[in-house]
Structures are given as structure tokens and as C-alpha cells.
N, C-alpha and C positions, 0 to 999 in steps of 0.2 A: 504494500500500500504506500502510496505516494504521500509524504508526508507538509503538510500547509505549509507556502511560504510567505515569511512576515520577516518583514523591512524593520530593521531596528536604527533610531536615531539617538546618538547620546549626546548630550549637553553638557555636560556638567552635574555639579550636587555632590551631596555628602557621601552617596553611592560608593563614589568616584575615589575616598579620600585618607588618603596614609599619611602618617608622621614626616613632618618635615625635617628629613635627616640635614638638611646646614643648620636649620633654628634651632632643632629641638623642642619648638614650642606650637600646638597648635596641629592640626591636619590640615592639608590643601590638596585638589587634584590632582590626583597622579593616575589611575587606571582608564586604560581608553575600552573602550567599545568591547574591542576582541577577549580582551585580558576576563571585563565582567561576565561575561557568557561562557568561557573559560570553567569558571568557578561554580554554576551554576550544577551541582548532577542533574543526569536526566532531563535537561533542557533540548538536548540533540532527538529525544525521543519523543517530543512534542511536536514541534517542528524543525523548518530549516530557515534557520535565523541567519542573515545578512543585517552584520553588526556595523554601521559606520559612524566615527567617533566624530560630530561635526562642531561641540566646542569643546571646553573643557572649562567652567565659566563654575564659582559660586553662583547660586541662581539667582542674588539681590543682582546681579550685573546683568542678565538678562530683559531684553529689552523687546518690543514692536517688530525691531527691523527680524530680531531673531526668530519670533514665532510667522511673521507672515513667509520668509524664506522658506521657515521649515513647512506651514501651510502649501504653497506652491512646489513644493519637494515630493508632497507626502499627495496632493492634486495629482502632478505628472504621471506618478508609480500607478497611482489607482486606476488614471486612465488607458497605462500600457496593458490592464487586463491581467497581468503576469503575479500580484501581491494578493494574496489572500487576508492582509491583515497589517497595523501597523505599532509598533510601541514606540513611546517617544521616553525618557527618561533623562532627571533633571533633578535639581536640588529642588527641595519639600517645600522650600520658604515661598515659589512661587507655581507650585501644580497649579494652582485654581485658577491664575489668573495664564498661561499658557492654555491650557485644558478648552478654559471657556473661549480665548482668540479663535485657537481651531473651532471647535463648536459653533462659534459664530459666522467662519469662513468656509467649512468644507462641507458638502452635501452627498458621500457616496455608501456603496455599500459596505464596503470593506470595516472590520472595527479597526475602532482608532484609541489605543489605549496609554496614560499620559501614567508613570509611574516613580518612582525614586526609594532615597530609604531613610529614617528615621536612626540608625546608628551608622557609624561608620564602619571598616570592615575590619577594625582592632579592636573593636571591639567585642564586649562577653555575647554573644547572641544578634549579632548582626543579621538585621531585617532585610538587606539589603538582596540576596541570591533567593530568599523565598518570594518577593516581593516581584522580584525577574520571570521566574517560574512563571506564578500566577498572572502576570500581567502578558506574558508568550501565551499562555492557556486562553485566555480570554481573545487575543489579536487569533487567534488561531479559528475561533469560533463561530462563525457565520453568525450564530444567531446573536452574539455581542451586538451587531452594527448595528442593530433594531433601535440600540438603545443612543446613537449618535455617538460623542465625544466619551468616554471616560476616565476614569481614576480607578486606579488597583492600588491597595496597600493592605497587609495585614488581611489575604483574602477577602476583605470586601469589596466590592463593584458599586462606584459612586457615579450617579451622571454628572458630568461637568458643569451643568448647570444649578445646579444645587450646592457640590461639595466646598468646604472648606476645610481651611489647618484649623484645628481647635484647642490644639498643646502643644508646647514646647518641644517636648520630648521622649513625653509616648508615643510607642510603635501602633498606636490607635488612635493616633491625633484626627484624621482627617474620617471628621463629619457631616451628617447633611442635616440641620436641623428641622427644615422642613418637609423632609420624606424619609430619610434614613435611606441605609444601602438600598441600591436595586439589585442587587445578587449578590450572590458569592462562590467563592472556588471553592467546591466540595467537592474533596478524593479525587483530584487532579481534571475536575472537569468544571467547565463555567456553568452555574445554573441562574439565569436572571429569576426574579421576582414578577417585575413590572418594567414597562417599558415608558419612558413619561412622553407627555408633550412637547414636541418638537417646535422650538421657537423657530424666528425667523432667522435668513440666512441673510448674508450680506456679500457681496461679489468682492474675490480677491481684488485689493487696490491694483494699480497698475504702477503707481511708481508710492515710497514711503515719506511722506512729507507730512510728521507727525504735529498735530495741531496741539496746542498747550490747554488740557484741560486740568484743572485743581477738582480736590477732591478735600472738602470743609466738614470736619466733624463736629457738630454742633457739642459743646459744655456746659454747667450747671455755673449759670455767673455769667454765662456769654454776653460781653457787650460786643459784639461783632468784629473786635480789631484783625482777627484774620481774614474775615467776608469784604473790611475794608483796605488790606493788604490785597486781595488778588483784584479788588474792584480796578485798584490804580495800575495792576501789571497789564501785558500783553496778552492776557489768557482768553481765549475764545469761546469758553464754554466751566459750567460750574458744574459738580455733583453736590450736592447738600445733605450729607447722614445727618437727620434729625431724630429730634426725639420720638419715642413712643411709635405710634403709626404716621406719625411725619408731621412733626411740629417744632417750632424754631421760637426763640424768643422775640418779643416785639422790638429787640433792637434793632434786628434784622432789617425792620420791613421797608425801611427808608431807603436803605443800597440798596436791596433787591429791585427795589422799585426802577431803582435808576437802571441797575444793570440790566436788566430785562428784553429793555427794545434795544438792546448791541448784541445780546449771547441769548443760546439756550440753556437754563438749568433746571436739570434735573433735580426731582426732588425722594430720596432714598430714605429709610430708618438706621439709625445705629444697633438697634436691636434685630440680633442674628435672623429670626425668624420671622416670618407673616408677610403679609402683604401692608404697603402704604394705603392706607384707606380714603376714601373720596368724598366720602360726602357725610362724616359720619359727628364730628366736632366742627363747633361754628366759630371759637370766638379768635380774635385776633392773634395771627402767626400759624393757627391748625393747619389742618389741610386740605378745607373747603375754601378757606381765605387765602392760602398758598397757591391752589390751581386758579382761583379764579384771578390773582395776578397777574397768571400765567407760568408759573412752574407746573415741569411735565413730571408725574407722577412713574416708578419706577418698577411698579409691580411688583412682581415679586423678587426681582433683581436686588441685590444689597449693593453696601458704595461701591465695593470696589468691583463688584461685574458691570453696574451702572457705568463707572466710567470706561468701562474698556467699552462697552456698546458705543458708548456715545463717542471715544475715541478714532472707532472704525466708519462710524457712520459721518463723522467729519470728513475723515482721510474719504471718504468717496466721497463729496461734495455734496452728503446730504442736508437742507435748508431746515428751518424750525417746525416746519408742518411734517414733513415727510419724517424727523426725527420723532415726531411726537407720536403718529402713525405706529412706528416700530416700537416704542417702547408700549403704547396699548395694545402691541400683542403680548404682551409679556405679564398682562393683568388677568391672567388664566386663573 
């Protein structure tokens, strides 16, 4: 029997990361592509993994230019017909928001699974070869790609659109607060749960001309001095994590007023789960007074997939209406 073939791309991340024999202090990457699949038992009897090491980067360093590259990489393969499947692996700090780029750019059948590891490989119990395993098992899967974009860690199957890190340093950090896993690797095979609703796609940009969007965590005490730091920068576009189901202090509402008819801003919760709600508190700063400003509500999206939507929908030269559009579909 022919066994699946799935494309593996490495990044970078903790995976990656041995003791720095000149410091002595610290891990940095050191293992490429071939070496981790190396390490792996019984990876070769899964599939037939083509390992290519294309950074080698902590993942706080990875950027837009890198995941759209690896989007139109990972495009190409799918439509040579030849990939049954694909992993992308990277440092933990940034799966979610990698995960959700793809997600928001690729539309094929093939699974697309985003994975890394929670120890490094000095360490006692390194998550890092079981987390490989299962994230080949899944790319391997046909029936993975039902579920669009994912995350594997610690056998659980997270759609990208949901998952986030939720700890430091548990090999069970990553979460979905509001569905929990869609599967898991059980006895070396993928089994989903649930397959969620597929948001909207957005067309690979054609060139990377990254627009400056801020992302404002609203505080307890906020008089606005950071909403009126980005009011006077260059920034083109705002995300707003506020309070509760999406409520902002009446500092606010004087900049917001202003910045309004120059940018669009999103309007998200700081709290992990729920939806921003629409119509539901009236008094000044909620989020019946916030949309009828004109702040686009964020659905179910939190700040930081908000601003990566809103990011890509810039970089295509989407206007305020057509952005507002996308993100009402995301109010599922």
C-alpha cells in the first residue's frame, strides 16, 4: 500500500531548540527539518514526509511576509494534485495567529495542519516528536481537511479559528474556549468530532504591502492615552479588545468619534470567549452606542484574529463596507 504524501514546512520554534554550546545560556535553533522527522519513531510508517526547513526563526520574529509565502507554497503543492496533506511547524508563541493567516487564505482539500512543541528536546518528556507524529497522522487524513486550517498539540485537533495558547508552559496550553477540541489522535488515527463553520476566504494578496493596524486593549482606569497615541500615528485601521461583550469607557468616545470617518475599527472583547453582542446594553460606550458610531463588531473573532482579518483585508484593498461585510460573517 502506497503510503500518503504530506509536505512538511519548518519554521522555526522551541521544537527546533538545543543549548547554546558558545553561551551556555539559554536554547536557540539549531535542528532543521530532516534532523526533527529523524527523531520521530514510526513517522516513516505513516507517511512519506518531505521535510523542508524554510526558516529557522523564534516565532515572536515571524511575520505577514512569512505566513503569506508559506500560504502560496503550500497553494502551489495543493494544486500540483501530487500532496495528500500538509504540516507547517513553528514556535507555540505564534500557532494561532499563523494557523488563522492560512485559514483565512487557503481554500483546498488537502488538510493543513499548523503544529510545534511546548518543551524543548533537553528536555525530561519533550512534547515535541509526539506532537510531529500526530500532526503527520492528521495531514495524512483526508477527512482532516473537512475541518479547514488546524492545530495539533498534545493529540488534540483545534480549528484554527477558535484555538488559542492559554499557558505558558503546559504541554496543554492550547485551547478553544468556545468549542473545545474538534478531534483527537486516538491509537494513531485522526478521529474528528465536529466539523465547524467555514468563515470567509480572502484571495492571496498579490504583492505584501503591510498596512499598520494597532490592536488597543481597553483597562480599568482607561482614560484613553493609548487610543490617543495611535489617533496621532500613521495607522490605518484600529482593533478595540473591550470590555465585557464590547464596551469601552466614555473616554473613548470623543477620539473614536474623530477617528472614524479616516479608518475602520473594529470593535472585539478582551474576554477569551463569546460573541460581541449588538444590541443588547444601551448606555454610553456599550455596544449598541459603539456600532451605531460606526465600529464594526467582531463576532466571534477575539483581538488578535480581528486584527489579522482586518490586516489581510487591507493588504487586498478592501474599503469600510466590504470590510464590514466580512466580518458579519463571522457573527455565526
Amino acid at each position: 500500500m502506497t503510503l500518503p504524501y504530506v509536505r512538511l514546512f519548518l519554521l522555526g520554534g522551541t521544537i527546533t531548540m538545543t543549548s547554546d554550546s558558545d553561551t551556555g545560556s539559554g536554547v536557540v535553533p539549531t535542528l532543521d527539518a530532516a534532523s526533527l522527522c529523524q527523531a520521530v519513531p514510526g513517522l516513516d510508517q505513516v507517511a512519506q514526509v518531505e521535510a523542508e526547513t524554510c526558516q529557522m526563526l523564534a516565532s515572536s520574529n515571524l511575520t505577514y511576509a512569512h505566513a503569506i509565502s508559506l500560504a502560496r507554497d503550500i497553494q502551489a503543492a495543493a494544486e500540483s494534485g501530487d500532496v495528500d496533506g500538509f504540516v507547517v511547524v513553528q514556535g507555540t508563541d505564534t500557532i494561532e495567529e499563523t494557523a488563522f493567516v492560512l485559514e483565512c487564505l487557503l481554500d483546498i482539500p488537502q488538510p493543513i495542519v499548523v503544529t510545534g512543541a511546548m518543551r524543548n528536546p533537553s528536555q525530561v518528556s519533550a512534547d515535541g516528536p509526539a506532537n510531529l507524529l500526530s500532526a503527520v497522522t492528521c495531514a495524512a487524513s483526508k477527512s482532516v481537511g473537512l475541518a479547514g486550517v488546524v492545530v495539533v498539540l498534545n493529540d488534540d485537533i483545534h480549528s484554527a479559528r477558535f484555538v488559542t495558547k492559554s499557558h505558558t508552559g503546559n504541554v496543554g496550553a492550547f485551547q478553544a474556549a468556545n468549542m473545545g477540541p474538534i478531534g483527537r489522535v486516538v491509537e494513531g488515527r485522526a478521529r474528528l468530532f465536529t466539523v465547524p463553520v467555514a468563515g470567509p476566504k480572502i484571495a492571496l494578496p498579490e504583492n505584501i504591502s503591510l498596512p499598520k493596524v494597532a490592536l488597543v486593549k481597553v483597562s480599568y482606569g482607561d482614560d484613553g492615552y493609548l487610543l490617543n497615541l495611535v489617533a496621532g500615528s500613521d495607522c490605518q485601521a484600529v482593533v478595540i479588545e473591550g470590555f465585557g461583550a464590547g464596551h469601552v469607557p466614555e473616554t473613548y468616545l470623543d477620539m473614536l468619534d474623530q477617528m472614524l470617518p479616516k479608518m475602520p475599527i473594529v470593535l472585539s472583547s478582551r474576554i477569551v470567549a463569546g460573541h460581541v453582542l449588538r444590541d443588547t446594553y444601551g448606555f454610553l460606550g456599550s455596544e449598541i452606542d459603539l456600532i451605531k458610531r460606526g465600529l464594526i463588531p467582531s463576532g466571534i473573532l477575539d483581538g488578535v484574529k480581528a486584527k489579522i482579518l482586518l490586516t489581510l483585508l487591507l493588504m487586498s484593498g478592501y474599503g469600510s463596507d466590504e470590510i464590514q461585510a466580512v466580518f458579519e460573517q463571522w457573527d455565526f
